[in-house]
N, C-alpha and C positions, 0 to 999 in steps of 0.2 A: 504494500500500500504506500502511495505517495506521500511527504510530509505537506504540510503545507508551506506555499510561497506565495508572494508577491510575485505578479508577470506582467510583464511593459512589451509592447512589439513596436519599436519607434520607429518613424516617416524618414528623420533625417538625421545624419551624424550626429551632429550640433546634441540633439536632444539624447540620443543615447549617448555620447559621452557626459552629458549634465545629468544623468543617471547614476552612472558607475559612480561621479565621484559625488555625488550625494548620498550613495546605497555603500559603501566599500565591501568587498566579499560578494556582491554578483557573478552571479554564472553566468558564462554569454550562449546562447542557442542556436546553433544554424541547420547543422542537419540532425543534431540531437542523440547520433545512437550511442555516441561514447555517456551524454551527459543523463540519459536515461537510466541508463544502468546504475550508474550512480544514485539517481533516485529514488529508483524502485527497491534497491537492495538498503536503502537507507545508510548508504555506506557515507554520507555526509551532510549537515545539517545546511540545507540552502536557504537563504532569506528571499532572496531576490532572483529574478531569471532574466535575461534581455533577450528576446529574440529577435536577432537583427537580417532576418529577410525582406524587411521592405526598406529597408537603408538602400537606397541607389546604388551608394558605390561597391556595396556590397554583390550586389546582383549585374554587374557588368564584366561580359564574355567578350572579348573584343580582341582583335587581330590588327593589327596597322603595320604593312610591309615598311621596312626600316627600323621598326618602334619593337614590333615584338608582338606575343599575346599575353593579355591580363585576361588573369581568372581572378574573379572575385570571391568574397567567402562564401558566400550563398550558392555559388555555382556544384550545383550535383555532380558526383563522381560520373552518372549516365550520360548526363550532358558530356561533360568532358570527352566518356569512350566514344560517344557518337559524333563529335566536332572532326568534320572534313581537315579542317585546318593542321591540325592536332594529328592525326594519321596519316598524314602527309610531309610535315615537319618538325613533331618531335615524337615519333613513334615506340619508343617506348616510354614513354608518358601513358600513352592508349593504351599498351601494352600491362602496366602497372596498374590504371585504373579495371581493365578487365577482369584483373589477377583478385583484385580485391572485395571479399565476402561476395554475398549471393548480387543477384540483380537486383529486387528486392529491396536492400539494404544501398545497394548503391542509388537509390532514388531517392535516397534521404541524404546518405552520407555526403561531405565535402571533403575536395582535396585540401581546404585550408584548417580544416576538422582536424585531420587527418595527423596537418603537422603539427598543430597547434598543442594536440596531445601527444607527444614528446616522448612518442614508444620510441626506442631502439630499432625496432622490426618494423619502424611505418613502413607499410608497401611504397608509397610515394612520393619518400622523399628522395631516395638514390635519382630515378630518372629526371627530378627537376635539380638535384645537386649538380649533373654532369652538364646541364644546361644554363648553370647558373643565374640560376633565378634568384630573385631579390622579393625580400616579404617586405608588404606595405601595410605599416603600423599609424594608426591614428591615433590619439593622444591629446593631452591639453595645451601642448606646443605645438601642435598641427599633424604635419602627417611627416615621419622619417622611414626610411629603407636601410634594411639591413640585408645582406648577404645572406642565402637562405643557410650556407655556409658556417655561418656565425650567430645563425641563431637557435642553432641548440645550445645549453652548456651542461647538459646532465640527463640524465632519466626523467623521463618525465618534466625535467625543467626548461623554459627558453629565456630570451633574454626581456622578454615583455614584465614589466612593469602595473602596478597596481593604476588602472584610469586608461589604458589601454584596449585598444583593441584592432586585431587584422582586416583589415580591410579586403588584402587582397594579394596575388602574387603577380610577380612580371618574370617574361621568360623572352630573354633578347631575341630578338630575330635570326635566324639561322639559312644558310643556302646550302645546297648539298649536304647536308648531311646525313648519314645513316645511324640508325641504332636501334639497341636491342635490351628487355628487360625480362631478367628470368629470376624464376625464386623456388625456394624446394620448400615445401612442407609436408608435416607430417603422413595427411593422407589425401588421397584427390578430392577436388572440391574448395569450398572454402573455406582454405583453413589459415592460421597466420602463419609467417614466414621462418622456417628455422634458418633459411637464410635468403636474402635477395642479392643480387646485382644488376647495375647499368653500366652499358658501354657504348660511349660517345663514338663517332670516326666524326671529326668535324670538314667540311670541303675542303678544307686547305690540309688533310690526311693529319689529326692529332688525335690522339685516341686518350677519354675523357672516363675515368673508371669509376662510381660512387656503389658504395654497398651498406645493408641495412642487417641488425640482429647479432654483429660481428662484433660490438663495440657500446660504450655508453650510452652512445649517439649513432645517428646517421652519418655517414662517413664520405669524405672525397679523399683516393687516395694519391693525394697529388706529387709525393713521391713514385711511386709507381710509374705513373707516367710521367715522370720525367725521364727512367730507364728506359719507359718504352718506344722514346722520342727515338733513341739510336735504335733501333732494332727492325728488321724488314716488318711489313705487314703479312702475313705467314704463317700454316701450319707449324712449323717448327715456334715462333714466337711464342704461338694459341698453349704449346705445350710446356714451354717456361715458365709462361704467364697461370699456370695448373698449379707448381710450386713456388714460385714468387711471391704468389698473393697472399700463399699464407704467413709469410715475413712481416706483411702489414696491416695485420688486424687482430686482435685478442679477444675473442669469441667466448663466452661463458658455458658452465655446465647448467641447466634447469629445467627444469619439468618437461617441455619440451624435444630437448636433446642435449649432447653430452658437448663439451667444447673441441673435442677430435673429434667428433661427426663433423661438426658445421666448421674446424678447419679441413678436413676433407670435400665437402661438398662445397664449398666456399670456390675450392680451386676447379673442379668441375666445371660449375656453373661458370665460372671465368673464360675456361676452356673454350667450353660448346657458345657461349654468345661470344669468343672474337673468331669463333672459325663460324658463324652465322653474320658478322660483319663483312669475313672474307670473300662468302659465296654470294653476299650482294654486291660484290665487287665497286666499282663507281656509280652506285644507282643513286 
């Protein structure tokens, strides 16, 4: 059974953030399935709830050649799998939204949901780390951007701030590029990740590596590809790049799986998406 709260669904920034810091300790709402659970299981005493789907900036899908696409917080993971744009230029992006929980749940869920709750395993965030996207936070100083890169700093924690709130994410524009998002979990279906990967090839051949469930956080291994700047594009590569990977990430034991499973499969999944970068060759 639900406790009781206060519920606001505000028109415009302005007024949800003269919310938050009137309320401190509000929950913000957008696709809700993380913060329902929470609810239901009364796993924490909420006063306050904001649901900010009719916030404009919240709810803008937008593509501008040059500029990039912005997803907003409100935008559903379905939305996202089913954006032309999206499967055409940053494909596993589409690929990771697919990956995650039922269909169902992705008509609720957000990709900014997603990050916002600061799992280790987000499905999510490796393919927009490899594309470097920047989260758009609003605030009582206005609106700043953060590297999505730098906005974790822990489990479950980011660098958002009490009066805050996501607005929205930006993901640069890109030409040629190919990429690929894979993840192993426990059993087929929807289940969460024992481990994910994304691998960028950008037009100008740079190969961009982010992985998730490996680590504190979501992860860009920017070491890695710095190795793998000298190194042909290549089956022989695809098979260094098996045990290399496992040099740069420290993967835990828990419920789940053991931490030599998921450095074993870690380097797999490595494997099989840069030999799947390989065979799309310059597409």
């Amino acid at each position: 059974m639900l406790s009781k709260f206060n519920y606001l669904k505000p028109k415009s920034l302005d007024e949800a953030l003269a919310y938050i810091k009137e309320n401190p300790g509000t929950k913000l709402l957008a696709g809700g399935t993380d913060l329902m659970i929470v609810l239901r299981r009364n796993m924490e005493i909420v006063d306050h709830v904001l649901d900010i789907k009719d916030i404009p900036e919240t709810k803008r899908f937008e593509y501008k050649a040059g500029e990039g696409l912005f997803i907003g917080a409100s935008v559903t993971v379905n939305e996202i799998s089913e954006c032309d744009v999206v499967a055409e230029k940053y494909a596993a992006v589409k690929e990771a939204a697919d990956s995650l929980a039922s269909y169902q749940l992705r008509n609720r869920a957000t990709l900014v949901g997603n990050l916002c709750n600061a799992s280790p395993g987000a499905d999510l965030a490796s393919p927009l780390l490899v594309f470097d996207a920047v989260v758009h936070i609003a605030g009582p100083n206005g609106i700043r951007e953060v590297a999505l890169e730098n906005f974790f700093t822990g489990v479950k924690r980011t660098v958002l701030v009490p009066g805050e709130i996501v607005i929205g994410v930006m993901l640069p524009d890109v030409k040629g590029d190919t990429s690929v998002f894979l993840k192993q979990a426990r059993i087929k279906g929807h289940d969460l990740g024992i481990a994910g990967v994304s691998i960028r090839r950008t037009g100008e051949g740079k190969l961009c590596v982010g992985m998730t469930a490996v680590a504190p956080t979501p992860i860009r291994l920017r070491n890695l590809e710095e190795s793998l700047q000298s190194k042909p594009f290549s089956a022989e590569t695809a098979e260094w790049l098996n045990e290399e990977i496992k040099n740069h990430i420290k993967p835990i034991s828990d419920i789940r799986s053991s931490a030599e499973y998921r450095l074993h499969v870690s380097g797999v999944l490595a494997q099989k998406g840069l030999m799947q970068l390989i065979a799309m060759g310059g597409k």
